[in-house]
N, C-alpha and C positions, 0 to 999 in steps of 0.2 A: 492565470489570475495573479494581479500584485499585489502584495498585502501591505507591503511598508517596504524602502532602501533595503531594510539591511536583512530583507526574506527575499531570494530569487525568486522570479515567477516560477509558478506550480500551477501544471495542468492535469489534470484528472478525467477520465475516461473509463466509458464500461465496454466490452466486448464480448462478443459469443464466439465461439471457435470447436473446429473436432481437430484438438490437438492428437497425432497420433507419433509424436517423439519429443517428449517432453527436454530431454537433453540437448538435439537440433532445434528445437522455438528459445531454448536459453544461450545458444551457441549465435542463433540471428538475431536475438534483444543484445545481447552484448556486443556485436557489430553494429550494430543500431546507432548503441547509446555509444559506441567511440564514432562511429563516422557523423553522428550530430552534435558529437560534447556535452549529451544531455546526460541528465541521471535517468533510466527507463526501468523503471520496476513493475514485473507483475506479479500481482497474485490472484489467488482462489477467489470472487466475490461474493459467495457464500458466507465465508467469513469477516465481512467489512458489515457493517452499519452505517453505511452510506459515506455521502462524501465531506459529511465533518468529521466522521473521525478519520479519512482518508489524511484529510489536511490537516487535525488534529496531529495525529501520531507523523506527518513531516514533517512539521513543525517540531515536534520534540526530536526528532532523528536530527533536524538541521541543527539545532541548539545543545543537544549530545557533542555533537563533532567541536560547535565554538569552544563550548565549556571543557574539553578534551574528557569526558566521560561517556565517549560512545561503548557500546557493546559490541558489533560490527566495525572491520577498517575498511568497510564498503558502506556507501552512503545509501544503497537500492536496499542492503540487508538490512543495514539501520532503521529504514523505514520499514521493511517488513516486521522486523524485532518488535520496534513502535506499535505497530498496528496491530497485530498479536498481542501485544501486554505481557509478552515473555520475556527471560532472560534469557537464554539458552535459543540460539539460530535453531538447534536441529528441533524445538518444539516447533518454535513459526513455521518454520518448513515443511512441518508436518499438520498445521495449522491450514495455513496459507499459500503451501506449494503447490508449483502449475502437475495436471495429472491429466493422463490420457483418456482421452474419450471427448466424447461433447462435456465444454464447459464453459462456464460463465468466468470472464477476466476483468480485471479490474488492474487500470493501467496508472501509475503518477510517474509524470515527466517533470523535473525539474530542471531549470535553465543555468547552471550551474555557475558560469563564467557569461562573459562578455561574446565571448566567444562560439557560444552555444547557438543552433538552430532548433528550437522548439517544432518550428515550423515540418521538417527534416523526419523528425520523430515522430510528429503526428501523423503527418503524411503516409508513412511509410506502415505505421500501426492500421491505421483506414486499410493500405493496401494488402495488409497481413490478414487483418483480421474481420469481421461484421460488425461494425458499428451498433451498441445497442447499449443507451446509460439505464436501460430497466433494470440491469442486473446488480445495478448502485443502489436501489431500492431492497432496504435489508430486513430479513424474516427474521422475527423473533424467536419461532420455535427452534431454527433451523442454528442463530447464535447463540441462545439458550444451552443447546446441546453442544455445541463447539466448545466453548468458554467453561463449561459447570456451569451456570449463572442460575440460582435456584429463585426462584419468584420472592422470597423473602428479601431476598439483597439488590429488588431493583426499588430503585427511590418512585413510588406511584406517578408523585408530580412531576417528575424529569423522564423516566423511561427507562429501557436497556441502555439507550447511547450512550445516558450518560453514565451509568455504571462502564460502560467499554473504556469512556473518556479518563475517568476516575482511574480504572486500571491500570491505562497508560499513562496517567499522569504520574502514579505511584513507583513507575520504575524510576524516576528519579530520586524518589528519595530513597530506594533502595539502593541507589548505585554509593 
């Protein structure tokens, strides 16, 4: 997806997988994402509220790095950071990291350079993983619990999302 010049294209995908070595699936995304010059980041889809705040929270990871106040000097953690709503990698990580067994992934490629094949990365995610954007499809009870998010602090008219949104919008002004 292009959003405007000066946002690389950004692809988003959901996947089903029985990861059973979570260290070797992050050893072949990171081969991945150098042999297509893409940025490949996965996480937990459990914890996503779909794919606005997918795009949401890469948008501010990509504008983190412009503005030099990223939290991550990796642009896949930045986004995870983002989409988490945390300061601290090792909360996302504990948030949003990949874990062994059957589970639901949630994949953003960014096309980074000129140079990049999106194509390459997608491809090759198809041939990793099962194809399935249902998992992009986000449970309230299930981010409720991830997050703290107490029913009081979700705006009724807007939802959870936009409280996730709100969240991550808020690490800027924290930074």
């Amino acid at each position: 997806m292009v959003l405007n010049e000066n946002i690389p294209p950004i692809k988003i995908m959901g996947f089903k997988s029985n990861i059973t070595d979570v260290m070797a699936t992050i050893t072949l995304i990171n081969k991945l994402s150098k042999d297509s010059r893409c940025v490949v980041q996965l996480m937990d889809a459990r914890g996503v509220a779909g794919k606005k705040h997918l795009l949401h929270a890469t948008i501010h990871a990509l504008n983190a790095f412009k503005r030099k106040n990223n939290i991550s000097n990796d642009l896949g953690m930045e986004i995870c950071v983002r989409v988490s709503a945390q300061r601290q990698i090792s909360k996302a990580i504990k948030i949003l990291g990949l874990k062994e067994g059957l589970t639901e992934i949630c994949a953003v490629i960014v096309e980074f350079n000129q140079d990049s094949d999106m194509g390459i990365a997608e491809n090759e995610l198809n041939n990793i993983f099962l194809k399935d954007d249902t998992v992009l499809e986000p449970d309230d009870a299930i981010l409720k619990d991830i997050y703290g998010i107490k029913n009081e602090e979700i705006d009724m008219d807007k939802g959870l999302l936009y409280t996730l949104l709100e969240r991550t919008t808020l690490l800027i002004l924290d930074a």
